[in-house]
C-alpha positions as CSV (number, residue, x, y, z in Angstrom):
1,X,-13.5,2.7,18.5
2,X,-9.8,3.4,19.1
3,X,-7.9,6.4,18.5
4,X,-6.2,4.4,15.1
5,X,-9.0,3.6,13.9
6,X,-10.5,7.0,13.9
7,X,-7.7,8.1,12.3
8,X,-7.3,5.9,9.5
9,X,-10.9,6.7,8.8
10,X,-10.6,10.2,8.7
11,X,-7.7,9.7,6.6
12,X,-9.6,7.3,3.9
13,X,-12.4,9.9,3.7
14,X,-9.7,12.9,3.2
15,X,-8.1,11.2,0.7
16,X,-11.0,9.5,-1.3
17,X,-12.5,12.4,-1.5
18,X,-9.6,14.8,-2.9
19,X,-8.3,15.6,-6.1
20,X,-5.3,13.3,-7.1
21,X,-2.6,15.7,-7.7
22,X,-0.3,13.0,-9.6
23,X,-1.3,10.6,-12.2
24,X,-1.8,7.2,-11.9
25,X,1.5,5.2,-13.1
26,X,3.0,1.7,-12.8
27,X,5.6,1.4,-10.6
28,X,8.1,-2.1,-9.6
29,X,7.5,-2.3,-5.9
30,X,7.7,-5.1,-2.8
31,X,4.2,-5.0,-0.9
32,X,4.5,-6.1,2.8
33,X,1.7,-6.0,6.1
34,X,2.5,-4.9,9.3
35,X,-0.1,-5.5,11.4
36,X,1.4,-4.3,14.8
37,X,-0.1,-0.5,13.1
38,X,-2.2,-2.3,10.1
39,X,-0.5,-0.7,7.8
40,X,0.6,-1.9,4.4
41,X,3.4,-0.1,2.4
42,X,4.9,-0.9,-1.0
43,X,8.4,0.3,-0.8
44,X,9.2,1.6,-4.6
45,X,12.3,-0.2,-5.6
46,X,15.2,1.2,-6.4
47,X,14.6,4.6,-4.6
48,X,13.9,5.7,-0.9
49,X,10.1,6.2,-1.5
50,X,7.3,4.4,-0.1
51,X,3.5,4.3,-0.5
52,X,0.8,3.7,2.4
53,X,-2.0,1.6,0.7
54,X,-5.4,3.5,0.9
55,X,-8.2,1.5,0.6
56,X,-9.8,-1.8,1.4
57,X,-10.2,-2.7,-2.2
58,X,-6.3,-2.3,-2.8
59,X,-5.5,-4.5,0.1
60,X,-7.7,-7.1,-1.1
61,X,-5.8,-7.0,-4.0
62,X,-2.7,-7.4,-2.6
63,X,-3.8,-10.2,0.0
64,X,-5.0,-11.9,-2.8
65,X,-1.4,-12.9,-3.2
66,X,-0.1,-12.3,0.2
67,X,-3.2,-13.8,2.6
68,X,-3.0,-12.7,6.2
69,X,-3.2,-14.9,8.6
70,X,-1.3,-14.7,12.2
71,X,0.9,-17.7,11.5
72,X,2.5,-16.2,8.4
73,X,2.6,-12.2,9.5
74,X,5.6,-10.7,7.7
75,X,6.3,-14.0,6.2
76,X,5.8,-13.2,2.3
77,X,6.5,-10.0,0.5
78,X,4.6,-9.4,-2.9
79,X,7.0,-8.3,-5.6
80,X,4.9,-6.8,-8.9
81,X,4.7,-4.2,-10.9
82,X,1.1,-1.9,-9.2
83,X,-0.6,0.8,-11.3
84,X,-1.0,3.1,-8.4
85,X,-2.9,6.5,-8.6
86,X,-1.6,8.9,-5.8
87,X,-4.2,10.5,-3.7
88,X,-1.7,13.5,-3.1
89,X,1.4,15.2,-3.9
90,X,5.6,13.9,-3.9
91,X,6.9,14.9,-1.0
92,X,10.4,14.2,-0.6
93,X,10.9,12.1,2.1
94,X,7.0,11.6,3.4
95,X,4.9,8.3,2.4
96,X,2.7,8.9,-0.2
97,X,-0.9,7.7,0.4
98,X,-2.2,5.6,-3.1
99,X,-4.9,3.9,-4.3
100,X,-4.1,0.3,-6.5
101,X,-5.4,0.0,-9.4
102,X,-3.9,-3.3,-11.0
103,X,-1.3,-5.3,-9.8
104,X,0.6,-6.9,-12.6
105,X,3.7,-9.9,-12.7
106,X,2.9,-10.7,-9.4
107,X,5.6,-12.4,-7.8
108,X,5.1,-14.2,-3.8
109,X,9.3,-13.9,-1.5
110,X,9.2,-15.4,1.8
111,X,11.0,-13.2,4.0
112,X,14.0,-13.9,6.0
């Protein structure tokens, strides 16, 4: 098992395990996949702020709209409103890790 992979699931475990220390809320954000570090973000529009989705189960939700497949990597952005639930505190400047909950309006951009 790589060095990523251990990672990620040390992460999952941390943060599954702790104490949300922000509420869940509903946020208007643009979901994308990068798979060169199989990471998905949804950048929080209109601010600076981003969110590192958590969990299988949230990306499943999201590839519900955005499917990945090699052909189409980076291809479509999903634009929605997410209820997300933070798995730990703002920090300015620093990805916040989330759980989704609900994704709601969802709307499929291809990207240029």
């Amino acid at each position: 098992m790589s060095k990523m992979k251990i990672l990620a699931i040390c992460i999952m475990f941390f943060a599954l395990t702790a104490s949300a220390e922000e509420p869940c809320r509903v946020i208007q954000g643009r979901a994308d996949f990068y798979s060169g570090d199989g990471q998905m973000f949804i950048w929080h529009i209109g601010t600076h702020h981003t969110f590192w989705v958590l969990d299988d189960a949230s990306q499943e939700r999201i590839f519900k709209y955005i499917p990945y497949t090699p052909e189409n990597e980076g291809m479509n952005s999903l634009f929605a409103d997410f209820t997300i639930c933070p798995t730990e505190g703002y920090r300015r400047g620093a990805s916040q890790f989330v759980i989704v909950k609900q994704i709601a309006h969802p709307k499929v951009r291809r990207v240029r």
